[in-house]
N, C-alpha and C positions, 0 to 999 in steps of 0.2 A: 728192169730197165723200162722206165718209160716212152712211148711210143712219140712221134711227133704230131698224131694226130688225138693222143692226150693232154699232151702239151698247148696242142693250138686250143683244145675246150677249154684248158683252164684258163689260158689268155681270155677267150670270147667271154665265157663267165665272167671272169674278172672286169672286162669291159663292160657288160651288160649293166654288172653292180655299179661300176663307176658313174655310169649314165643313171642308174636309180638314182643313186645318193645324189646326185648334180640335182636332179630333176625335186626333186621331194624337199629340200630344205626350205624354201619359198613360201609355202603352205604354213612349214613351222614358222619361218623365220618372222612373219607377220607377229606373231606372238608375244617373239623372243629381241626382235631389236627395241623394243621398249617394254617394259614391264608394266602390267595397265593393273590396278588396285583402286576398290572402291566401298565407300561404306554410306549408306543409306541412312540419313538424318531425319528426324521428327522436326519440323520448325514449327508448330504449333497442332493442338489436340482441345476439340470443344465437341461439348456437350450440351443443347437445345432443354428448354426446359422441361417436364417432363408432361406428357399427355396422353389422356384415355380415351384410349380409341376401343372399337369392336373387341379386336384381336385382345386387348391387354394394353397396360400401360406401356409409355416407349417415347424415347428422345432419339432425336437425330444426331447424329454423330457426323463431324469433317474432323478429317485430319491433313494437312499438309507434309509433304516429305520432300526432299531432296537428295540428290548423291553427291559424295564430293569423289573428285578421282585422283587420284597422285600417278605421275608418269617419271618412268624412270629409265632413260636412255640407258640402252646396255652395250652399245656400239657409239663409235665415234660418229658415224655417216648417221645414226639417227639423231642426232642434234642439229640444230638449226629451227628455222623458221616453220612451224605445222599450223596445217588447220585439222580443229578436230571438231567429227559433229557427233551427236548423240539425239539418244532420244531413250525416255523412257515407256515403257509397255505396263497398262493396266488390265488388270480382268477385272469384266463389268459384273454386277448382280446376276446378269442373266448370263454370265460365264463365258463370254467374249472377250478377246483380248485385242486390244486397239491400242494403237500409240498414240498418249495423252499429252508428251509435250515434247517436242524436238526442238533443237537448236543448233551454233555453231561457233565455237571460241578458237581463237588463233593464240596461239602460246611461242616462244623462244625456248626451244630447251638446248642444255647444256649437259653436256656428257657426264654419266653416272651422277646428277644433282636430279635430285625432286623437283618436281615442278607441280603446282595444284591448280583447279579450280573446281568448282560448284554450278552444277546445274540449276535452272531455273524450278521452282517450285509447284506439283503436283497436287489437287486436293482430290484426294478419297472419301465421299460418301459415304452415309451407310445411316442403318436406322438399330438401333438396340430396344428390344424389348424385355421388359424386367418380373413379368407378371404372363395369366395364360396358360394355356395347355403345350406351346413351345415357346419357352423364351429363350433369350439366344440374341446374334446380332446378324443381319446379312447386309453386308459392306463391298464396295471394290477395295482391291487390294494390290500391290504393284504384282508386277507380273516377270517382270526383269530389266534389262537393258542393253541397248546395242553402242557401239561406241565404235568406230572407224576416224583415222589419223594417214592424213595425206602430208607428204612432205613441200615445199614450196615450189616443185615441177609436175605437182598434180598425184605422184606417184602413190601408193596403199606404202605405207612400212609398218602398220601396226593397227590390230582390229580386233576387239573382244564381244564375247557374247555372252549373259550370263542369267538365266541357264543358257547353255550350247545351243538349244532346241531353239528357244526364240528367232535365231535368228533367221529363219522359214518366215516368221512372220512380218518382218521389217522389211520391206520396199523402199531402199534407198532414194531412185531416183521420185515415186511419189511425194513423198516426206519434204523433198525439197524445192516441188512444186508450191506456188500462191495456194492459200488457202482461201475457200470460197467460202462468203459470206452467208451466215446462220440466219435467216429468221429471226426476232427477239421472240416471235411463238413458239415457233420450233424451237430454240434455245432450252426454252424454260421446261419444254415438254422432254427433251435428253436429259435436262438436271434434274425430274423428280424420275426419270425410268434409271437412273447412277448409269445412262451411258455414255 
């Protein structure tokens, strides 16, 4: 026979888990009310023509890339009017990782329908060497991406990271500050260090 004061633990238990599971789904739910999928495009790849330098022969390399993302409302309440921002993350040559281009698109989505867009265009650096005691190439290379989607009362319903890790390094409210103006000397001196 069970006691009443075994009875009341498993009520309390029971409440406890209740208020876990209440508590905890918000974290996923960002995930789960839109489905966020994205795949990383080449829009263009050149090659410099080729020069002898100390080290060894070697052409410069740019490449540009983009992401495109597909969103796919998995709930009713995530339909509607969103603004979504992103921003892609590069590692530099000297292994630093900065966000190279951010922006902000406003989309209508519609329950369980795809909806796309495409980010603005990233160019990666790099120099290849084809000759020498190390040839090889040392380029930036992306690094990931963050992606956060507000509903039209400002609210979060959907936010991905990928890798998970990056998102330590994106500073939303920075990102979305003016961006201050470069030097044209200074400019040219970050495009030949690829930061």
């Amino acid at each position: 026979m069970y006691s009443w004061r075994h009875t009341f633990g498993i009520s309390t238990a029971a409440a406890c888990l209740a208020v876990m599971v209440t508590i905890a789904p918000p974290n996923v739910a960002r995930g789960a009310a839109i489905r966020i999928s994205a795949v990383r495009k080449t829009a263009s790849y050149h090659k410099s023509s080729q020069q002898d330098l100390p080290r060894g022969p070697s052409r410069a390399v740019e490449k540009r890339v983009y992401y495109r993302f597909t969103l796919l409302p998995q709930t009713p309440d995530a339909a509607g009017y969103v603004n979504i921002r992103w921003v892609i993350m590069i590692e530099g040559i000297d292994g630093r990782i900065r966000p190279a281009e951010y922006g902000e698109s406003n989309l209508h989505l519609e329950f369980a329908k795809p909806a796309e867009f495409k980010t603005r265009t990233v160019t990666l650096r790099g120099r290849e060497w084809s000759g020498g005691k190390n040839p090889g190439m040392v380029a930036q290379k992306t690094a990931g991406y963050g992606l956060i989607i507000h509903n039209e009362h400002g609210g979060i319903i959907a936010e991905k990271y990928d890798p998970p890790s990056i998102r330590s390094a994106i500073d939303w409210n920075k990102l979305a500050q003016p961006k201050k103006k470069v030097p044209p000397r200074l400019r040219k001196i970050l495009k030949k260090s690829g930061r």
